[in-house]
C-alpha positions as semicolon CSV with decimal commas, in nm:
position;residue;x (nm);y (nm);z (nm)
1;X;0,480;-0,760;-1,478
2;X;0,329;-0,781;-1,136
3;X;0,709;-0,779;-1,004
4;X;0,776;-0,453;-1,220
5;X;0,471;-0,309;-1,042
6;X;0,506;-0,389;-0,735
7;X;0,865;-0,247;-0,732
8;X;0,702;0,057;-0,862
9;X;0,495;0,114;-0,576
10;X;0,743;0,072;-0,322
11;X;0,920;0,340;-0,492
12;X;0,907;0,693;-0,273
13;X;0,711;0,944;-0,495
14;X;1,006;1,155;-0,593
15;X;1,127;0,834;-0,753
16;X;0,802;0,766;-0,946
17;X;0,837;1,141;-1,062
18;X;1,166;1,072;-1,206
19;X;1,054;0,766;-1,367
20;X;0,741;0,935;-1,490
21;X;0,963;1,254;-1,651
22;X;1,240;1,035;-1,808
23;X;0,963;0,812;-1,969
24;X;0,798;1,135;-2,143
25;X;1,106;1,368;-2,158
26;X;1,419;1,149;-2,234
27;X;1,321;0,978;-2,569
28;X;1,208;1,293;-2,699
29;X;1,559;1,423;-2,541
30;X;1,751;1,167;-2,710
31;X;1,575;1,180;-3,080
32;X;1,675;1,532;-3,060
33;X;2,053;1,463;-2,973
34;X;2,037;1,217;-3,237
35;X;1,909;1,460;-3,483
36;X;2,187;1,722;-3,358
37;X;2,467;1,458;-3,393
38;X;2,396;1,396;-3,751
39;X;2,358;1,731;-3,866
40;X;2,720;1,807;-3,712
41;X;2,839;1,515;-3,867
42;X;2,708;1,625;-4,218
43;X;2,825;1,985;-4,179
44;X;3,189;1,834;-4,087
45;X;3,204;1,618;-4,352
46;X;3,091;1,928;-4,616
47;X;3,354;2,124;-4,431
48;X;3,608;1,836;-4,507
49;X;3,464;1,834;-4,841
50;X;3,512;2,208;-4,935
51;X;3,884;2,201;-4,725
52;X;3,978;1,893;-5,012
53;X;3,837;2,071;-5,296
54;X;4,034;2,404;-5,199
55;X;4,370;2,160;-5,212
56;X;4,315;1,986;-5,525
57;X;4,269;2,357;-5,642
58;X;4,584;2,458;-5,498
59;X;4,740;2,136;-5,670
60;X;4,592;2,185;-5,970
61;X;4,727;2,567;-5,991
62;X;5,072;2,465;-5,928
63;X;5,044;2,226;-6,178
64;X;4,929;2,469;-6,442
65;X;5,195;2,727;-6,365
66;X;5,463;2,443;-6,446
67;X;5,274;2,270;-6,745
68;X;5,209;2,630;-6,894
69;X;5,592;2,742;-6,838
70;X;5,724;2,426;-6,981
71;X;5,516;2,445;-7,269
72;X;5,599;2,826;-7,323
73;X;5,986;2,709;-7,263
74;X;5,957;2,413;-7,548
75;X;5,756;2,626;-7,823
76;X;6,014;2,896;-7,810
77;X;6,335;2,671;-7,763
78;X;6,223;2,531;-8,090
79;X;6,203;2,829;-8,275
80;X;6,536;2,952;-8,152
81;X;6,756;2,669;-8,212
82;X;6,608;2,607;-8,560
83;X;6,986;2,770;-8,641
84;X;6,888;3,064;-8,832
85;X;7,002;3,321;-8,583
86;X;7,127;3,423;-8,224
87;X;6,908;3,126;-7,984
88;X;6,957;3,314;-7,730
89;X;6,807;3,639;-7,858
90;X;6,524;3,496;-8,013
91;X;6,476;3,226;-7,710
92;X;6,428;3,599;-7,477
93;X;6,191;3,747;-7,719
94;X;6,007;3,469;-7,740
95;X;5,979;3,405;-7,305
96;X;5,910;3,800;-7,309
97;X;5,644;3,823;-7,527
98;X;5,461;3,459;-7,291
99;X;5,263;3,618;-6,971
100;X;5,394;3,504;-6,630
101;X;5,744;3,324;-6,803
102;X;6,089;3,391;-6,639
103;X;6,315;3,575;-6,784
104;X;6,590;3,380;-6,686
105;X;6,692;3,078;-6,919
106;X;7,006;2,881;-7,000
107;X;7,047;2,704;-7,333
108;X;7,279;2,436;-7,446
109;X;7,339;2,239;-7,751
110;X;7,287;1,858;-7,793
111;X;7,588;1,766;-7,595
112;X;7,557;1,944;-7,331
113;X;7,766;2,255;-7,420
114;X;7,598;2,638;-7,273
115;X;7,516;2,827;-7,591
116;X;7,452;3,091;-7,323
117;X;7,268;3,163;-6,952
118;X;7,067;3,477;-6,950
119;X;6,837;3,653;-6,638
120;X;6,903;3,580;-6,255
121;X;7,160;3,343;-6,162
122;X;6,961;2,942;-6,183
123;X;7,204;2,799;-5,897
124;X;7,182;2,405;-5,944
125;X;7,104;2,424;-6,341
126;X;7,291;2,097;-6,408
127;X;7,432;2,156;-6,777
128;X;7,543;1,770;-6,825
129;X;7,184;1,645;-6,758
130;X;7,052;1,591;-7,128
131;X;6,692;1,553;-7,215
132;X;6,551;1,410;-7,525
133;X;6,372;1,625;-7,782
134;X;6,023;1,650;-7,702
135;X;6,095;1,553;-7,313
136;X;6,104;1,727;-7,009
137;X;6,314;1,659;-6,683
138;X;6,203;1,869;-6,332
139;X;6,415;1,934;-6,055
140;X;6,399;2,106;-5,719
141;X;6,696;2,321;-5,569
142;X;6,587;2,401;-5,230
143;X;6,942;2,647;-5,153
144;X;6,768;2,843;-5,436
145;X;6,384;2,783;-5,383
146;X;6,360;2,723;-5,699
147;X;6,186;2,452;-5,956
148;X;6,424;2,375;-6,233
149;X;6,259;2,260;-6,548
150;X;6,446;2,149;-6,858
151;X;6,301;2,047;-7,248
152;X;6,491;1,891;-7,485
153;X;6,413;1,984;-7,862
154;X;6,598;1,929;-8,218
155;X;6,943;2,134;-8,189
156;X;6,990;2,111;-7,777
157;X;6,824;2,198;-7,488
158;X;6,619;2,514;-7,281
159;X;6,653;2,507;-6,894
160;X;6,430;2,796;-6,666
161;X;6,290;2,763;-6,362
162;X;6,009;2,894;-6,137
163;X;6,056;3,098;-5,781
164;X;5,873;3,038;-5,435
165;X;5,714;3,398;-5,501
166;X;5,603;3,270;-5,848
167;X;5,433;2,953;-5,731
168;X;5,230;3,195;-5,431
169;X;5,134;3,435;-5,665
170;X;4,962;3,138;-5,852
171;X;4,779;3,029;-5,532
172;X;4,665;3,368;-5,435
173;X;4,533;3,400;-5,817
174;X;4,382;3,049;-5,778
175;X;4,160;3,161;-5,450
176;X;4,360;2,875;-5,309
177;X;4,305;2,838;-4,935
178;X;4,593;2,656;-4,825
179;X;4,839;2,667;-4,519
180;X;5,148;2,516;-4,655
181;X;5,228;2,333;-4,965
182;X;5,517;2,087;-5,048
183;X;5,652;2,014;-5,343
184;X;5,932;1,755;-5,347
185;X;6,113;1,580;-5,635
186;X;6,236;1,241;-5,425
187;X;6,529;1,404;-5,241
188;X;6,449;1,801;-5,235
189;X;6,160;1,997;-5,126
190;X;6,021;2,354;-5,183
191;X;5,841;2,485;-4,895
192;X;5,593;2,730;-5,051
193;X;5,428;2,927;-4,763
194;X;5,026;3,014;-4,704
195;X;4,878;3,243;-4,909
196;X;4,588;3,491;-4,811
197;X;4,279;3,276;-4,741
198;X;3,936;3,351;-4,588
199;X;3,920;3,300;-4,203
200;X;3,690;3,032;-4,112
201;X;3,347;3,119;-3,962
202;X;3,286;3,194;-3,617
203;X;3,196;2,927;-3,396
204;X;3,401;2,716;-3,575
205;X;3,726;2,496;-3,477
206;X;3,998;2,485;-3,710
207;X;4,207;2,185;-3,831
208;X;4,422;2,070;-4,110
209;X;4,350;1,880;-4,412
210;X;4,609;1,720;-4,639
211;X;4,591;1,641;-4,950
212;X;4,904;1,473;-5,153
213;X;4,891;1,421;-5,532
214;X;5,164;1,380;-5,830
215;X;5,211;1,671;-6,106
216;X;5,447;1,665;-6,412
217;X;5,371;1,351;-6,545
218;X;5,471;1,138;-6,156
219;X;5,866;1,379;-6,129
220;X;5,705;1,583;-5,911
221;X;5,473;1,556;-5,526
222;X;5,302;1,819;-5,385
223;X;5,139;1,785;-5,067
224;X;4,896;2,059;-4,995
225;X;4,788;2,160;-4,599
226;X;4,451;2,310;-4,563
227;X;4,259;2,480;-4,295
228;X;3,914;2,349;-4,248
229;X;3,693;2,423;-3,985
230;X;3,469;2,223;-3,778
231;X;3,203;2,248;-3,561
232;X;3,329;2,380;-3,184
233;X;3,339;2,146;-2,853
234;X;3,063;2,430;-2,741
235;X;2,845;2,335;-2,996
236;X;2,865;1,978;-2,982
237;X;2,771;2,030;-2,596
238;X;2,481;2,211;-2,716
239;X;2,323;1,937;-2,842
240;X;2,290;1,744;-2,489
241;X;2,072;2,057;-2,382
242;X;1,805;1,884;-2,413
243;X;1,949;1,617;-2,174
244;X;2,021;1,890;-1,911
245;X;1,653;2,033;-1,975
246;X;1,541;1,635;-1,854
247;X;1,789;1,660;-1,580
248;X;1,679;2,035;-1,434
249;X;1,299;1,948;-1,496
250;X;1,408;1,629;-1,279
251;X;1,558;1,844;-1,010
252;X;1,318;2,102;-1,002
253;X;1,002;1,865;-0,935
254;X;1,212;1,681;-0,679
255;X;1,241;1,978;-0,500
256;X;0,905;2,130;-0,591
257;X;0,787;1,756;-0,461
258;X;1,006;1,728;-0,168
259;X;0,899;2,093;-0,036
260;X;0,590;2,158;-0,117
261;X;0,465;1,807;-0,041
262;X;0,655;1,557;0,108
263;X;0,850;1,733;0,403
264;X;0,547;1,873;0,524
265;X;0,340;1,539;0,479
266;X;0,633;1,373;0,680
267;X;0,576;1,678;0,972
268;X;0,243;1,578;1,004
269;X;0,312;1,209;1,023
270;X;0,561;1,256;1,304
271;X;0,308;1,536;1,446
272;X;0,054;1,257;1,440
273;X;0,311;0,980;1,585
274;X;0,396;1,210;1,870
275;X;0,039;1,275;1,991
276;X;-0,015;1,076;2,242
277;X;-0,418;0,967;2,315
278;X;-0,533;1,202;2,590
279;X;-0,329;1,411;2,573
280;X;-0,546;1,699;2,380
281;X;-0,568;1,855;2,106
282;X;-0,342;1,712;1,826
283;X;-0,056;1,982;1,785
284;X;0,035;2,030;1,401
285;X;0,366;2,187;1,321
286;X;0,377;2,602;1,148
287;X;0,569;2,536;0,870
288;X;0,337;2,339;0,657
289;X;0,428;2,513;0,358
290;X;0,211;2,728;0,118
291;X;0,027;2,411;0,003
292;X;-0,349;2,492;0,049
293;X;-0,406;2,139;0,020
294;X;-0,156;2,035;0,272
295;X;-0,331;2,280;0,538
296;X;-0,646;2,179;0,470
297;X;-0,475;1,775;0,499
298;X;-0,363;1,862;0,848
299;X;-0,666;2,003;0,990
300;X;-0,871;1,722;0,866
301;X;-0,644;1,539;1,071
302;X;-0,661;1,770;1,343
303;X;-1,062;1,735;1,327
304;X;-1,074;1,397;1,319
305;X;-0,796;1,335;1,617
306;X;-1,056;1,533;1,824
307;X;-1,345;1,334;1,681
308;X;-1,135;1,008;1,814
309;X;-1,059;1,153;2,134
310;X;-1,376;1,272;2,236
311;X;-1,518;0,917;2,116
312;X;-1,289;0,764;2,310
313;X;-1,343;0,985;2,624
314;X;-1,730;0,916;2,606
315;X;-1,650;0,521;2,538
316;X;-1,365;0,576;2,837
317;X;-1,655;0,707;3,031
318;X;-1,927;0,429;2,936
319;X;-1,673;0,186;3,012
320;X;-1,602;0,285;3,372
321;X;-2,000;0,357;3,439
322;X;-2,000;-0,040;3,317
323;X;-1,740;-0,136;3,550
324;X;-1,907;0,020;3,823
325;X;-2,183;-0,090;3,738
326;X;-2,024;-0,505;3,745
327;X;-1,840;-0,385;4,033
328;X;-2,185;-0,345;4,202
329;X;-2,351;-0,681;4,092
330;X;-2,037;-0,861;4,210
331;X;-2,039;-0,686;4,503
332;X;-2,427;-0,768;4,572
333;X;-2,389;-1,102;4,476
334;X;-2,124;-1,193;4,697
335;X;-2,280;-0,978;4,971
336;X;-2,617;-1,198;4,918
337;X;-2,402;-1,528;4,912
338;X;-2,264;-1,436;5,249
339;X;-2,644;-1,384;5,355
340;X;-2,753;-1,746;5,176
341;X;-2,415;-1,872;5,348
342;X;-2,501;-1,726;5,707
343;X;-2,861;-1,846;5,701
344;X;-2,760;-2,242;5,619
345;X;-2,503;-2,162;5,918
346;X;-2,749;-2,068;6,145
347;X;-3,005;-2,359;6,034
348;X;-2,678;-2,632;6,054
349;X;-2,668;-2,489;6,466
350;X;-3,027;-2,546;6,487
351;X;-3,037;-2,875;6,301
352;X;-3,161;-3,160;6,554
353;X;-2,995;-3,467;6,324
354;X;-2,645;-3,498;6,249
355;X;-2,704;-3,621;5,884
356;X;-2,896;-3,254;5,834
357;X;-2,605;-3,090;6,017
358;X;-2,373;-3,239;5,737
359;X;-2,619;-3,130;5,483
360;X;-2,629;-2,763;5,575
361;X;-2,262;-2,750;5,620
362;X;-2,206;-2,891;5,280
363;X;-2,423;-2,691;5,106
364;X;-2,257;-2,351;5,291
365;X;-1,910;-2,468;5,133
366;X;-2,023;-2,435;4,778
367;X;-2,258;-2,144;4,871
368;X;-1,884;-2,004;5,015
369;X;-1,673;-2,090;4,745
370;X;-1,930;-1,925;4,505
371;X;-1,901;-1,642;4,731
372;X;-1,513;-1,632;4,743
373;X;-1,523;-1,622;4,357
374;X;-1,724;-1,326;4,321
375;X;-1,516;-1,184;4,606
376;X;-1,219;-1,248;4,427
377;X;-1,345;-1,102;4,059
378;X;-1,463;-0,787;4,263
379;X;-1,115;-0,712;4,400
380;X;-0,921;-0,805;4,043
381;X;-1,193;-0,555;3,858
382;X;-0,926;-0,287;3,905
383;X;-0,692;-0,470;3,697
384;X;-0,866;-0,626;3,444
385;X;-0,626;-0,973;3,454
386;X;-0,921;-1,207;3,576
387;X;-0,969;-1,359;3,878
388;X;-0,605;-1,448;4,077
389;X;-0,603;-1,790;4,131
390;X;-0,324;-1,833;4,393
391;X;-0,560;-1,545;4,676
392;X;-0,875;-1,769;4,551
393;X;-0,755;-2,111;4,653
394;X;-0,592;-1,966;4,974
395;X;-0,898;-1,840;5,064
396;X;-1,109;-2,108;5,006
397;X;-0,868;-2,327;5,171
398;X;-0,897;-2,117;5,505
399;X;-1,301;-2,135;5,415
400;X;-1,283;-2,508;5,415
401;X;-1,043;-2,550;5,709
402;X;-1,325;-2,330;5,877
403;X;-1,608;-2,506;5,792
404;X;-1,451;-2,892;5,894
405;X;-1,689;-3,057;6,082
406;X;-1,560;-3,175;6,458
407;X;-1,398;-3,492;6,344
408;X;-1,159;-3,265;6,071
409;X;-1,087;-2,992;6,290
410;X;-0,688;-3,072;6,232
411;X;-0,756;-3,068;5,843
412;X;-0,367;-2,986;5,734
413;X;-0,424;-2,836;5,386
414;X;-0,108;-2,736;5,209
415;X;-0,070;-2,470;4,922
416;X;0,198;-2,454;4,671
417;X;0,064;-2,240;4,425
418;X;0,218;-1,981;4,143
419;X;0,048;-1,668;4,086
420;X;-0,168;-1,723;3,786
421;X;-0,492;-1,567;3,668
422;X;-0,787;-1,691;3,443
423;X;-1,123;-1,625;3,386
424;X;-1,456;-1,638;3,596
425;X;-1,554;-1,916;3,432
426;X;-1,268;-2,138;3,502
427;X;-1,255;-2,010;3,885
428;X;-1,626;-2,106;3,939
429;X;-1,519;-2,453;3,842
430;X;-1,220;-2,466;3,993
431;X;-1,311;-2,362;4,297
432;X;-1,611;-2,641;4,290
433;X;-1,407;-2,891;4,211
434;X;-1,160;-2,758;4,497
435;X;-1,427;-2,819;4,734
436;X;-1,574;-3,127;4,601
437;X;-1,223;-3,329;4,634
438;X;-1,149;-3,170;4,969
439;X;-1,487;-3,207;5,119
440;X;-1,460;-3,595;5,037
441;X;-1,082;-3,636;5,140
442;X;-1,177;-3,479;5,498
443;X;-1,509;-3,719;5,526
444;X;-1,300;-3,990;5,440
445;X;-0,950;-3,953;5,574
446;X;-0,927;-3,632;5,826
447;X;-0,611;-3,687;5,961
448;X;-0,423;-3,671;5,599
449;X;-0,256;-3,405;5,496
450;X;-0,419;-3,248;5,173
451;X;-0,178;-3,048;4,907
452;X;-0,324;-2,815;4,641
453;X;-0,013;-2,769;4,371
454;X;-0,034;-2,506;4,065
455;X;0,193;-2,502;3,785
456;X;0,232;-2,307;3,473
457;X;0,282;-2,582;3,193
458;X;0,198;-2,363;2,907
459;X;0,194;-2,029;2,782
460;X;-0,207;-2,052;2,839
461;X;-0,254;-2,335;3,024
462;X;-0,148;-2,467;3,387
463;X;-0,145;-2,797;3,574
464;X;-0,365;-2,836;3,890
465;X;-0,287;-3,120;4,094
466;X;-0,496;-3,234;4,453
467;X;-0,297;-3,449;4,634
468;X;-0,523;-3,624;4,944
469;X;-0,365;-3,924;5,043
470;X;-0,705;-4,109;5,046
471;X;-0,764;-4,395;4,920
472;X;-1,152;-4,466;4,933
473;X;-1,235;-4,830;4,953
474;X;-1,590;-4,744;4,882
475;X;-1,723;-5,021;4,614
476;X;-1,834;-4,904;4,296
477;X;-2,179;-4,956;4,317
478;X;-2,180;-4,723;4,656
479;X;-2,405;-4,444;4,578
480;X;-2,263;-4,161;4,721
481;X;-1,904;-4,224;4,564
482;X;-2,141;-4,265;4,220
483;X;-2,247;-3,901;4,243
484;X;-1,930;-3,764;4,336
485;X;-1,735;-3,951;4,067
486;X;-2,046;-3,783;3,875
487;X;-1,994;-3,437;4,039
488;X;-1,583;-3,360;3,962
489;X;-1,616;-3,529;3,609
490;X;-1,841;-3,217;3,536
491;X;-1,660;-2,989;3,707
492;X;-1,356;-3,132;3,515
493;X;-1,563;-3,101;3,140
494;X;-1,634;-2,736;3,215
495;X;-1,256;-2,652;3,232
496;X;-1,274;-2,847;2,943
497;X;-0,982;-3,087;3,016
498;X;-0,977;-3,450;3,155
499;X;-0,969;-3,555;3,475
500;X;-0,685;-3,775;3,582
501;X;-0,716;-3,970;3,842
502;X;-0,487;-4,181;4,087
503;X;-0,431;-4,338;4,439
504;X;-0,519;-4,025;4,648
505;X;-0,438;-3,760;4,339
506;X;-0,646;-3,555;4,140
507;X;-0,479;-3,373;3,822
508;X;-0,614;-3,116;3,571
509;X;-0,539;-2,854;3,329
510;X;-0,665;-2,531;3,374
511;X;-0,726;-2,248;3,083
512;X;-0,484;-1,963;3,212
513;X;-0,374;-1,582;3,085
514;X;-0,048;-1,560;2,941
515;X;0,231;-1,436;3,137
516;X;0,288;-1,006;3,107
């Protein structure tokens, strides 16, 4: 579930619309086309119904017209061949005075013989074909389009038959809706041709139903073709309206969505990625539609852009009156260093003993390096990177080359330093601890050459190595190499890093800025 809903919110909002619609629209939508479906189906099927019904009619007509003929052919073929006068005068009186008989008839005796042939020419009457009394034999002569039908009763035989025009009259008196019906004997058939039938309703498709059945007792199939209609391709479509209504309510809040909301939300996002802080006023685009909302969005944003920009111009302001004002202090305290630094000077000149000469001049190196510190975080203000480590040590290594007593006037210090920067914390202590080891190298060992190394080891950190030379046989217990063991170990916990220590080098890592 939490998948499922996460997935939803990712979605852009036109696709959450199009969710939302087909959840409420498309079930109602498809019960509908459902419904539709099965009342098409059932009208089809009572279409198909009333198209059989209409051929069994048809059937069932042309079935009648025989039985009924036969039947009038056998009652009066009995009475005429009873032998008590001309059969083939009393066989026409009787036919004549039957509705809807043929006139035409030919009569033979038992064996076969023609007692005589009256009416239209019967074409394939087949005299030799004898039927037993009280049977019936059917044939088809398709030259003729005729239906042959011959009974057999006591003294011979009656043979008539039934036209094409006959068997349609029957079908248009039977209401008989049919195309085309067959009637075939096992080797002939009679092609009987549509009658008059009622066109089928508009909006309707038509198509043919067949129906097949066996008359006159299995001699005899007819095969009936009706017209049935069913429900039009149009109509069907009809029923997926409701579909299409889901699909254009879709479209339509898509685009109702997409113009009235998103494309001009997605102006004012650029608008807003395009300003640029400073720069002004925040520029919205014209065409933000005829949203009210989406006006009143964009100047709210427009408001509060020159809210932030104003804040940010006092706050740019405050910030620069602050850097002044640490510009100042920096600048005071390194002015009143100098002063601290030129007074110990001048005392050191007018010192009478050399041990409070030494004193004053190694109290005017820290007093200095402090100084070249401050000096140092005044210039790199500007900036904002720190305090530059490689200018520092330089300088204090001129400072300290300066302030040698007579015996180190030739104190070679070397520099091989990359240009790093840290903060003011780390440069008060490294500069210290700068002056510290050097200070102590050039008491103990002026003519060696002293090299100050810095490397970047890190992406924040940096290795600071002092290489004197020196190697102070002072014993342990000595109290002035006590205090200045004392003295860098400090120094070396305020960079928070350890000390190493060998023959005549002094290594430590130093807290640096990252590289831009």
């Amino acid at each position: 579930m939490s998948n499922v809903k996460a997935w939803f919110q990712q979605l852009p909002t036109a696709g959450k619309l199009l969710l939302l619609l087909s959840a409420a629209i498309l079930p109602l939508g498809l019960v509908l086309i459902v419904a539709a479906t099965s009342g098409i189906n059932q009208a089809n099927q009572a279409l198909s119904a009333r198209a059989n019904d209409q051929g069994r009619l048809a059937i069932r007509a042309i079935d009648s017209l025989i039985a009924r003929n036969v039947l009038a052919l056998r009652i009066a073929a009995n009475g005429a061949l009873d032998g008590s006068g001309d059969p083939c005068e009393d066989l026409r009186r009787a036919l004549s005075s039957a509705p809807s008989t043929p006139g035409s008839f030919l009569v033979t005796d038992p064996v076969g013989t023609v007692l005589c042939n009256r009416g239209e020419p019967t074409g394939d009457s087949r005299p030799n074909l004898l039927v037993a009394p009280g049977q019936a034999r059917l044939w088809l002569s398709p030259d003729g389009g005729r239906l042959h039908y011959r009974v057999g009763v006591l003294g011979g035989s009656a043979t008539s038959s039934i036209n094409r025009e006959a068997f349609r009259a029957a079908l248009v008196a039977a209401r008989a809706g049919t195309t085309t019906l067959r009637i075939t004997d096992g080797g002939s058939e009679l092609r009987i041709g549509s009658a008059p039938v009622q066109a089928p309703a508009i909006g309707l498709d038509h198509s043919i139903v067949t129906i097949e059945q066996a008359i006159a007792g299995g001699q005899l199939q007819v095969r009936a073709d009706v017209t049935s209609g069913q429900v039009e391709s149009i109509d069907r479509l009809v029923i997926l309206l409701p579909v299409l209504m889901w699909i254009v309510a879709a479209v339509l809040s898509w685009l109702v969505v997409r113009t009235f909301l998103l494309q001009p939300l997605r102006r004012i996002q650029k608008a807003i990625g395009a300003h640029e802080p400073g720069s002004g006023a925040l520029e919205l685009p014209d065409r933000l539609g005829s949203a009210i909302e989406i006006r009143d969005l964009g100047a709210s944003f427009a408001r509060a852009v020159a809210r932030i920009e104003s804040s940010e111009k006092d706050m740019a302001d405050a910030l620069e009156g602050q850097r002044k004002l640490v510009r100042e202090v920096h600048h005071r305290v390194k002015n009143n260093l100098q002063v601290v630094a030129s007074l110990l000077n001048i005392h050191r000149r007018s010192a009478k003993s050399e041990d409070a000469k030494d004193a004053y001049s190694s109290i005017g190196r820290r007093v200095d390096a402090l100084a070249v510190v401050h000096r140092n975080h005044y210039a790199e203000l500007e900036e904002n990177r720190g305090i530059a480590l490689r200018p520092l040590l330089s300088e204090l290594a001129a400072n300290l080359r300066g302030s040698a007593p007579d015996s180190a006037r030739g104190l070679d210090v070397r520099l091989d330093l990359e240009s790093l920067n840290t903060t003011q914390d780390v440069a008060v202590a490294t500069a210290f601890l700068t002056t510290e080891i050097v200070e102590n190298a050039m008491m103990a060992s002026p003519e060696t050459p002293i090299t100050l190394t810095l490397r970047r080891t890190g992406a924040l950190t940096a290795r600071f190595t002092l290489a004197t030379g020196t190697s102070p046989e002072a014993a342990e217990n000595d109290p002035e190499n006590q205090q200045f063991e004392r003295i860098i170990s400090g120094l070396a916990k305020q960079l928070r890093s350890t000390l190493e220590r060998a023959p005549g080098h002094y290594s430590v890592d130093l807290p640096v800025f990252p590289p831009r």
